[in-house]
C-alpha positions, 0 to 999 in steps of 0.5 A: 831167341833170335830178337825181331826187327821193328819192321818183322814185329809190325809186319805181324801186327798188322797181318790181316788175318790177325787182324780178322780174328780180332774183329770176330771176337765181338760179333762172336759174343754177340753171336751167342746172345742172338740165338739164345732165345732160352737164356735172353730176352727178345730185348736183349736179342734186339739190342744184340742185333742193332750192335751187331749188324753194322759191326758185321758190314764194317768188318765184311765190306773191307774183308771182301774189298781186301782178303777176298780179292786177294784170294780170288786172284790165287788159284789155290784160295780162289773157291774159298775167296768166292765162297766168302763173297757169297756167304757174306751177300746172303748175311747182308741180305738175311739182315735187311729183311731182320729189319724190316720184320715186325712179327716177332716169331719170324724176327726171333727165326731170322735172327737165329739162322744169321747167327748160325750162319756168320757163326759157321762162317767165322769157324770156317774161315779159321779153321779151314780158309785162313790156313790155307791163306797163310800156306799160300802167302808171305807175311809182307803180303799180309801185312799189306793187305792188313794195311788196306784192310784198316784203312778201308775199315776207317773209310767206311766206318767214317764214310759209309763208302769204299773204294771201287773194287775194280780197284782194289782188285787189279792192285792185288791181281796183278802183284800175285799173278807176278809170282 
């Protein structure tokens, strides 16, 4: 078994998709508390919600202003790179209306259709997306955008801001549209 260098093993660490995965894991469990009016209370359901929405826009605002520029900039991944985009603007919109709904049958409705959907979303970005992302890129490249991906995370997470997509984009933009 051939022994990787220290850099190769931190290129796979910090590869973004990887790293995605990993932030999907406890919205997934909370995914599953959200819709399951039969098993949980409408409590249990508000509190999955408080800790689930802004897990969600601190995984997606990155993910959009890293992966999805990254792919939109890619002709083979730029419809999925949209796709993302526009998944996402409907899941942030759908819950700033969960928070403002006082009827708690039309919260319970909400609710479930957003997890449904971020549940879906996950499965399809994957299944299908991230194979597809991981054909029509290097590991370098991944591990970069895994990079930005982190640090973006922490500014938002810290500042509740990130930097100006235009940014972003014409650093990814330009370096693949090279290849």
């Amino acid at each position: 078994m051939k022994k990787q260098s220290s850099y190769e093993m931190q290129s796979e660490e910090g590869d973004i998709l990887d790293l995605i995965i990993e932030d999907h894991k406890p919205l997934k469990q909370l995914i599953k508390i959200m819709k399951d009016a039969d098993k949980y209370s409408i409590g249990q359901r508000r509190d999955a919600f408080e800790d689930f929405a802004p897990l969600l826009t601190i995984h997606a605002k990155p993910e959009e202003q890293s992966l999805y520029i990254f792919m939109k900039s890619d002709n083979d991944t730029i419809v999925e790179g949209y796709e993302g985009d526009v998944e996402h603007g409907i899941a942030e919109q759908l819950m700033e209306e969960i928070k403002t709904t006082e009827n708690e049958d039309l919260w319970s409705a909400r609710v479930k259709v957003l997890a449904e959907m971020v549940e879906h979303h996950i499965e399809e970005e994957e299944e299908e997306m991230f194979p597809d992302v991981r054909k029509n890129s290097e590991l370098a490249e991944r591990a970069k955008l895994g990079t930005l991906y982190m640090q973006l995370k922490t500014q938002f997470d810290a500042e509740g801001n990130f930097m100006p997509v235009d940014r972003v984009s014409e650093q990814y933009a330009e370096r693949h549209m090279q290849h």
